[in-house]
MITI-841818 format. One line per 4 residues: number of its first residue (from 1); their letters; for each residue z, x, y of C-alpha. Coordinates in pm, 1 decimal. Layout:
N
NUM) A) Z/X/Y  ...
//
This chain:
331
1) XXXX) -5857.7/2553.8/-2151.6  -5631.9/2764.6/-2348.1  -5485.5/2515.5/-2524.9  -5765.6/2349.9/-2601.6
5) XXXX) -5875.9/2671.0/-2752.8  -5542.6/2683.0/-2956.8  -5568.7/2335.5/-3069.6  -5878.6/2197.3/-3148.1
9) XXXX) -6107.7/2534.6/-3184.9  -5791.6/2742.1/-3381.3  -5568.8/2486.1/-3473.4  -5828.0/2264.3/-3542.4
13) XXXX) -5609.3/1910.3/-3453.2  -5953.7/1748.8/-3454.2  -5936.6/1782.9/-3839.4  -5632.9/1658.7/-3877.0
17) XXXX) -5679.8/1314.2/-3704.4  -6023.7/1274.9/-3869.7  -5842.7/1327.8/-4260.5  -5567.9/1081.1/-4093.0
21) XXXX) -5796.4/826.8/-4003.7  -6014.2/855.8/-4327.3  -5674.1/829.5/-4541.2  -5592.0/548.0/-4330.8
25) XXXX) -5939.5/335.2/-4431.3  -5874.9/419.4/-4815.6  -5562.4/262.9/-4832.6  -5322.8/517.2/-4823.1
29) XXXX) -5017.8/544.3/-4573.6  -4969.0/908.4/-4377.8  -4643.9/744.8/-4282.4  -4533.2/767.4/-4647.1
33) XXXX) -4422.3/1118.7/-4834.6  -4724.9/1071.0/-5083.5  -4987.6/1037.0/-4787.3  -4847.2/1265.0/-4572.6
37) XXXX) -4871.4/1538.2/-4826.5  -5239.4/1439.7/-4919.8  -5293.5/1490.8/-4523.3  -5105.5/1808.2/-4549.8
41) XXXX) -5291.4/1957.0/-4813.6  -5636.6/1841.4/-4772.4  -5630.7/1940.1/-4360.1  -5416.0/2246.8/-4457.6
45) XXXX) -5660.3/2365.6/-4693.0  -5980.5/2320.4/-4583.5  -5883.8/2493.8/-4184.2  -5775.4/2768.6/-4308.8
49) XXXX) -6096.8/2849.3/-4625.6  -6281.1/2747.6/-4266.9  -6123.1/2983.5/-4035.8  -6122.7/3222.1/-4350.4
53) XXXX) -6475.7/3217.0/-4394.8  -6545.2/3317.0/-4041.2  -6287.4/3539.0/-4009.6  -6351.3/3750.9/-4324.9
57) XXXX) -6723.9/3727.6/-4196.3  -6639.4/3867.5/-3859.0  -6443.6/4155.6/-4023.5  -6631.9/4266.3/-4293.8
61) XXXX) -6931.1/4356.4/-4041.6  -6670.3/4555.3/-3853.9  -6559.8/4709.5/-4142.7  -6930.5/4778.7/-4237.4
65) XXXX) -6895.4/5037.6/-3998.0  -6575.1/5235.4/-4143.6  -6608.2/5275.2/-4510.4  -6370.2/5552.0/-4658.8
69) XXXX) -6533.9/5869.7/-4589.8  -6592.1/5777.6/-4209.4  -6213.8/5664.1/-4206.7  -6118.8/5999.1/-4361.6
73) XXXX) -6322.9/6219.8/-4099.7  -6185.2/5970.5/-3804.4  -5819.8/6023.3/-3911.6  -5885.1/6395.9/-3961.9
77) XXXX) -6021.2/6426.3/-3605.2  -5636.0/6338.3/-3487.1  -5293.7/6486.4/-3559.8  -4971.1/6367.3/-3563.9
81) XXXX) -4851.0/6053.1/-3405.4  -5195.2/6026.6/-3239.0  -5309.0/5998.5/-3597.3  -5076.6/5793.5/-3737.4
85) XXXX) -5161.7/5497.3/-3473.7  -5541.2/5565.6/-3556.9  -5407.7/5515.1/-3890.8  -5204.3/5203.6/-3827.8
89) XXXX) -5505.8/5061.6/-3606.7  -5768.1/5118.6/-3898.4  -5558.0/4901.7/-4118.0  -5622.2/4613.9/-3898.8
93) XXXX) -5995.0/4646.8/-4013.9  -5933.4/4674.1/-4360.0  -5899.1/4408.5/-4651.7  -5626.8/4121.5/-4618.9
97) XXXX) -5368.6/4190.5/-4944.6  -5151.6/4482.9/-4992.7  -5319.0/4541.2/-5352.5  -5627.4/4593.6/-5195.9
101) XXXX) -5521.8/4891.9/-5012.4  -5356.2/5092.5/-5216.1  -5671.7/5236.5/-5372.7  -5789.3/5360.5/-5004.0
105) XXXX) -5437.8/5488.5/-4945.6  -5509.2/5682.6/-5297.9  -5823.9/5820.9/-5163.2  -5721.6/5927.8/-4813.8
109) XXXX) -5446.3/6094.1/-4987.4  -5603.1/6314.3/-5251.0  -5884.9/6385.5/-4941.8  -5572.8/6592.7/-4778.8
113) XXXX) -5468.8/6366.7/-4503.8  -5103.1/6426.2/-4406.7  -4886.6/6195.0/-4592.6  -4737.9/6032.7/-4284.9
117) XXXX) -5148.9/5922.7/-4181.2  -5192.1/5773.7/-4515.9  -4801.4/5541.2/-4529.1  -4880.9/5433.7/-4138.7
121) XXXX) -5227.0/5250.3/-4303.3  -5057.5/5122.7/-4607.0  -4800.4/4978.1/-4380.8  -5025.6/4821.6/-4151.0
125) XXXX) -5324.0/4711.4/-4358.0  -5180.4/4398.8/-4506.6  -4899.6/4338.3/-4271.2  -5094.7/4331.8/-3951.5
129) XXXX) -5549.3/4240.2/-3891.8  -5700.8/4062.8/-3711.1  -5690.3/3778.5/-3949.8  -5341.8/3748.2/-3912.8
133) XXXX) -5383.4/3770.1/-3490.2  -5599.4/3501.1/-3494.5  -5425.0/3262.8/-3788.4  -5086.0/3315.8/-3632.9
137) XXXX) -5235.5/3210.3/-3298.8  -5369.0/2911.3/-3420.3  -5005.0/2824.2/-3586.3  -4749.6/2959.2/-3331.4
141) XXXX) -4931.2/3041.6/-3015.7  -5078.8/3383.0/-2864.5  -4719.5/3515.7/-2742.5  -4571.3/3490.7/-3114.1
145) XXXX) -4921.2/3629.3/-3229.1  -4977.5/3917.1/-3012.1  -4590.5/4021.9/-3050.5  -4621.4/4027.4/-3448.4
149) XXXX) -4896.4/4259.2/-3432.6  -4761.7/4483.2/-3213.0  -4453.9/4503.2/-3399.6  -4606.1/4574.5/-3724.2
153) XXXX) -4788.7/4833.4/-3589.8  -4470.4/4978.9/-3467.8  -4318.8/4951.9/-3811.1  -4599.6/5085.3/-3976.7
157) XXXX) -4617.1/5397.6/-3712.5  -4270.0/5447.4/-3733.1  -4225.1/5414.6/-4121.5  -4558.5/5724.3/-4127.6
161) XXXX) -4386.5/5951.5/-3907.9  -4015.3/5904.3/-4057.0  -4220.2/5995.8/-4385.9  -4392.1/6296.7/-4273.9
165) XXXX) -4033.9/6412.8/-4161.9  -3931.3/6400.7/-4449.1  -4159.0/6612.8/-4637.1  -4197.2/6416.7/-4940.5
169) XXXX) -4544.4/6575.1/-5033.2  -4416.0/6634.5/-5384.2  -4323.9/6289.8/-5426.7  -4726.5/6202.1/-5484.8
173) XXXX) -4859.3/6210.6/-5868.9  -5001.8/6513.4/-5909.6  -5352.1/6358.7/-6009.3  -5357.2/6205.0/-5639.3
177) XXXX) -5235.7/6562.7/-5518.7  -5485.6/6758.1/-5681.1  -5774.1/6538.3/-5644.6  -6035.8/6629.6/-5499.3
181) XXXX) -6236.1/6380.7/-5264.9  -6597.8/6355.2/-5273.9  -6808.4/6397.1/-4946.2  -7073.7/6120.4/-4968.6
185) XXXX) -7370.4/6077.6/-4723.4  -7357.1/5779.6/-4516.0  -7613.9/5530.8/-4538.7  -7787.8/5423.9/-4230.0
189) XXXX) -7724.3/5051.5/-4256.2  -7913.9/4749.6/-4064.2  -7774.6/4434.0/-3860.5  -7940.1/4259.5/-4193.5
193) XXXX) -7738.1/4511.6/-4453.5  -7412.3/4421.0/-4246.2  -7487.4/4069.6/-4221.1  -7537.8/4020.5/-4615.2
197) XXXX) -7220.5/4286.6/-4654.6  -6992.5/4087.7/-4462.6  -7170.4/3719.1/-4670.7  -7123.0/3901.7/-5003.4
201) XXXX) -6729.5/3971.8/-4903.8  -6670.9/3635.9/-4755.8  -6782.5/3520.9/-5140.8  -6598.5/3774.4/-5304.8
205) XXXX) -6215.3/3748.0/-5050.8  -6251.2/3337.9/-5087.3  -6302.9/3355.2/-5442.3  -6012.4/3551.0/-5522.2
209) XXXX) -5802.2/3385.1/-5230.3  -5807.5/3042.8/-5311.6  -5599.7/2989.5/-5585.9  -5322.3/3146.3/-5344.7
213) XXXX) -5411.0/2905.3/-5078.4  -5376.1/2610.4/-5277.9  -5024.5/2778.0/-5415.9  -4930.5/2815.0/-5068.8
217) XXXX) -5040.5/2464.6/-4952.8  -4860.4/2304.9/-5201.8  -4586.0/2467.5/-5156.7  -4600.3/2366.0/-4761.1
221) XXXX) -4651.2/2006.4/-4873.9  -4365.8/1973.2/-5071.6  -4188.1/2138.0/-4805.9  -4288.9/1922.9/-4554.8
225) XXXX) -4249.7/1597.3/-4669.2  -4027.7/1631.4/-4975.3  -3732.7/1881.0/-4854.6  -3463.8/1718.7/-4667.2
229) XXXX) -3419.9/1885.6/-4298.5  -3102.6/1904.5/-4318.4  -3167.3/2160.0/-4627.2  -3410.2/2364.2/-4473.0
233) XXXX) -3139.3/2399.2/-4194.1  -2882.3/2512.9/-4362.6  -3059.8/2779.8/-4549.7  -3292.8/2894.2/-4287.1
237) XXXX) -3149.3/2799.1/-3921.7  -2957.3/2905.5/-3632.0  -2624.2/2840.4/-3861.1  -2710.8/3094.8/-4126.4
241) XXXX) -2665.9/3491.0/-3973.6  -2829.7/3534.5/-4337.2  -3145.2/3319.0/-4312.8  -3420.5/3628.4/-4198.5
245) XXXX) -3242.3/3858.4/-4496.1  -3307.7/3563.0/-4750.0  -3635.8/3484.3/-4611.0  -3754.6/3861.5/-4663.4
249) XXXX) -3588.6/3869.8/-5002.1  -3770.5/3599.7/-5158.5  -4094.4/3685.4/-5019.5  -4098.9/3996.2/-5214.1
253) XXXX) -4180.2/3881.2/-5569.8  -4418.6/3637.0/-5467.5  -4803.0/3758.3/-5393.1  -5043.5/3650.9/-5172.1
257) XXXX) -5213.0/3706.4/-4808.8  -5148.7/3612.6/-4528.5  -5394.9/3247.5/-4584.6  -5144.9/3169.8/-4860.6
261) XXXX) -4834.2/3213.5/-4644.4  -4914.7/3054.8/-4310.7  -4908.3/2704.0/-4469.1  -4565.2/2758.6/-4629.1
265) XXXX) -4443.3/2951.0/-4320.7  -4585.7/2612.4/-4118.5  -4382.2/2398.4/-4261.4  -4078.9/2605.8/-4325.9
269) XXXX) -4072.2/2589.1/-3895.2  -4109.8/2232.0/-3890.1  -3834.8/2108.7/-4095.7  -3616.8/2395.7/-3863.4
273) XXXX) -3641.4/2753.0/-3997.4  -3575.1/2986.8/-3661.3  -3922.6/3195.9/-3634.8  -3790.7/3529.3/-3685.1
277) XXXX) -3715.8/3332.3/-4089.4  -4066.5/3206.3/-4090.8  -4198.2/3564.9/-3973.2  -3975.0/3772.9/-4217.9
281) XXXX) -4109.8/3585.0/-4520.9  -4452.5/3638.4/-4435.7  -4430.5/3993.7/-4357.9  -4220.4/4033.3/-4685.6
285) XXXX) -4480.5/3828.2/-4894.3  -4776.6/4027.1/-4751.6  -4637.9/4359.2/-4734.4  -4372.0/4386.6/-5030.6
289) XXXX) -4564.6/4236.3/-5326.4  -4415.5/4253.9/-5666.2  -4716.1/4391.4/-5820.0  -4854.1/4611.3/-5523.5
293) XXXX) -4559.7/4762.3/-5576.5  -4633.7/4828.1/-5936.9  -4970.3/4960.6/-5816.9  -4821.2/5191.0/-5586.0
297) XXXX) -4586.4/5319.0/-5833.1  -4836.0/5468.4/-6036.2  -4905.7/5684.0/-5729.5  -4596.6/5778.7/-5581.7
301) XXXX) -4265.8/5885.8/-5765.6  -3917.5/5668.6/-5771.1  -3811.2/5841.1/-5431.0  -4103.9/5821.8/-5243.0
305) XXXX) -4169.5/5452.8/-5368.3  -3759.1/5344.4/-5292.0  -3807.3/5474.9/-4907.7  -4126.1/5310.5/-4852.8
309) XXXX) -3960.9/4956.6/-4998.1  -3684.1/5078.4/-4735.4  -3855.7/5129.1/-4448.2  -4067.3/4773.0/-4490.6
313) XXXX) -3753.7/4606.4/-4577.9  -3530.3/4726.6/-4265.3  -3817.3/4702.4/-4054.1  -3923.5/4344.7/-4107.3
317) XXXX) -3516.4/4234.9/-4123.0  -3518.4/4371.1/-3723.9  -3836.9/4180.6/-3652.4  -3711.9/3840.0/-3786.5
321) XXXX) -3408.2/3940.7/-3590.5  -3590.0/3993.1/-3295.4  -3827.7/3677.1/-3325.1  -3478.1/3457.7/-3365.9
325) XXXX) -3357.6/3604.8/-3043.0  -3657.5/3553.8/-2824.5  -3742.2/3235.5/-3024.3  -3648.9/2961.0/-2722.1
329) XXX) -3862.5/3217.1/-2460.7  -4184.2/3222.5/-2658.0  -4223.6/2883.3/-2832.3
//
C-alpha cells in the first residue's frame, strides 16, 4: 500500500507511462536522448506544478491561521531553546524560497524577539516544509524524507542558539533594531476566506515558481540523458571525498525552491551522485541563495551575515556527509 502511495499517488509513475505511451503514438522514440528528454521534461514538469498546486493549497490554509502578529505572540509565549524549535517548526508553515522570508525574519526582529528565535526560522523556513517532506518522499522515499527534515530542523535550532550565544544583537541595522512593530487586530476569518487565501497563493507561488521549474527541469533533462555517467561519477560519487563540498558550493549562486531543485537533484542520483551530493545541493540552493543573501545583508552587518553563511554552510556539508554514509541503509 505504501508504495503504491509513493509511486503512483506521490511519484505519480502513472504519468509517466501515459506521456511514454502518447510519445510513442506521435512518432517519437523514449529510447532515444531527444525523446527521453521530451518525457523527462513534460512528466517532470507537469507532477510537480500538480503536486505544487495542492501542496501550496494545503499550506496556505494552514498558514491562514499564523500570520505575523500571531507568530510573534506564539514565539513570545516560549523562551530559549523551547522557542527556538517553535521557531524552527513555524518555518515549516511558512512560504517555500529563502527571499520570501527574510521580510518576516525583519519583522519578528524589530518586534523584540531574541535574535537566536528569529535565525532558527530563517534557517528553517526555506530549508525544511512540508512541501519539501512530501516532494522528497515522492523522489527518494519516506526514510530519506523524514531524516532531511529532521536534520534541518536541527541545523536551524542549532545555528539560533549558537547565535544567541554569541550576542550579536548589535550586528542588526539599527532601523530593524529600533523598529517598532505594530500590534494589529486579527481578523476573524471563515473556511471560505481561507479557502480563497490559500487559491489566491496557489496563483500567486505558481506564477512566480515556474520559470524556476522549467530552469530546473531542463537542467535535469540534459542531465539525464545528455551527461555521460561516467561524468556524473567522477564529480559527484563514492570516488570523490569532495563531491557533497562541490555540490553545496555550486548551489549557492543559483536561486530557486525546492520545485526547481528536485528535478535536477533527480537526475543528478540517477546518473550516480551519492545522496548526501544530491541533498547538499538542494539544501545549498534553497537555503544559501545569491540574492537572499543580498536581501539579508541589508539587515544584518558583515559579521552577523559571514556566521549565518557559516553555520548553513558547515551544517549542510555534515548532512550530505551523513546522507553518503547511511546512503546503502535507507535507499
Amino acid at each position: 500500500m505504501w508504495a503504491f502511495i509513493q509511486d503512483e499517488i506521490l511519484g505519480m509513475q502513472w504519468l509517466n507511462r501515459l506521456i511514454r505511451q502518447l510519445l510513442t503514438l506521435c512518432g517519437l522514440d523514449v529510447k532515444s536522448r531527444i525523446g527521453g528528454s521530451v518525457q523527462f521534461f513534460l512528466y517532470d514538469t507537469i507532477k510537480i506544478m500538480v503536486l505544487l498546486g495542492i501542496l501550496i493549497l494545503i499550506i496556505s490554509y494552514i498558514q491562514s491561521y499564523f500570520p505575523p502578529e500571531r507568530s510573534k505572540k506564539i514565539l513570545g509565549r516560549y523562551k530559549g531553546i523551547g522557542a527556538r524549535i517553535i521557531a524552527a517548526l513555524l518555518g515549516t508553515v511558512t512560504p517555500f524560497c529563502s527571499c520570501s522570508s527574510i521580510p518576516l525574519f525583519i519583522g519578528f526582529t524589530s518586534a523584540g524577539l531574541p535574535l537566536g528565535v528569529t535565525f532558527s526560522f530563517l534557517i528553517s523556513s526555506p530549508m525544511v516544509d512540508l512541501g519539501s517532506l512530501v516532494l522528497l518522499t515522492s523522489i527518494f522515499g519516506w526514510r530519506v524524507a523524514v531524516i532531511y527534515v529532521v536534520l534541518g530542523l536541527v541545523i536551524a535550532v542549532a545555528g539560533g542558539t549558537l547565535i544567541e550565544k554569541l550576542h550579536l544583537e548589535d550586528q542588526v541595522q539599527d532601523f530593524i533594531r529600533n523598529g517598532k512593530a505594530i500590534d494589529l487586530p486579527q481578523e476573524a476569518l471563515h473556511v471560505k476566506d481561507r479557502l480563497k487565501y490559500a487559491w489566491e497563493q496557489v496563483v500567486s507561488t505558481a506564477k512566480k515558481v515556474f520559470p524556476y521549474v522549467l530552469i530546473g527541469v531542463g537542467i535535469g533533462a540534459v542531465i539525464h540523458n545528455w551527461i555521460p555517467e561516467e561524468w556524473v561519477v567522477k564529480a559527484l560519487g563514492g570516488n570523490n571525498p569532495f563531491g557533497v563540498i562541490i555540490a553545496t558550493i555550486c548551489g549557492i549562486p543559483m536561486y530557486a525552491d525546492i520545485f526547481g531543485t528536485i528535478p535536477i537533484a533527480e537526475a543528478l542520483l540517477g546518473k550516480g551522485a551519492l545522496l548526501g551530493v544530491v541533498l547538499s545541493f538542494m539544501m545549498g540552493v534553497t537555503t544559501l541563495s545569491l540574492p537572499s543573501m543580498i536581501m539579508l545583508k541589508k539587515a544584518v552587518k558583515a559579521k552577523l551575515l559571514s556566521i549565518f553563511i557559516a553555520i548553513c554552510t558547515v551544517g549542510i556539508i555534515l548532512v550530505g556527509y551523513f546522507f553518503n554514509a547511511i546512503q546503502n541503509l535507507i535507499l
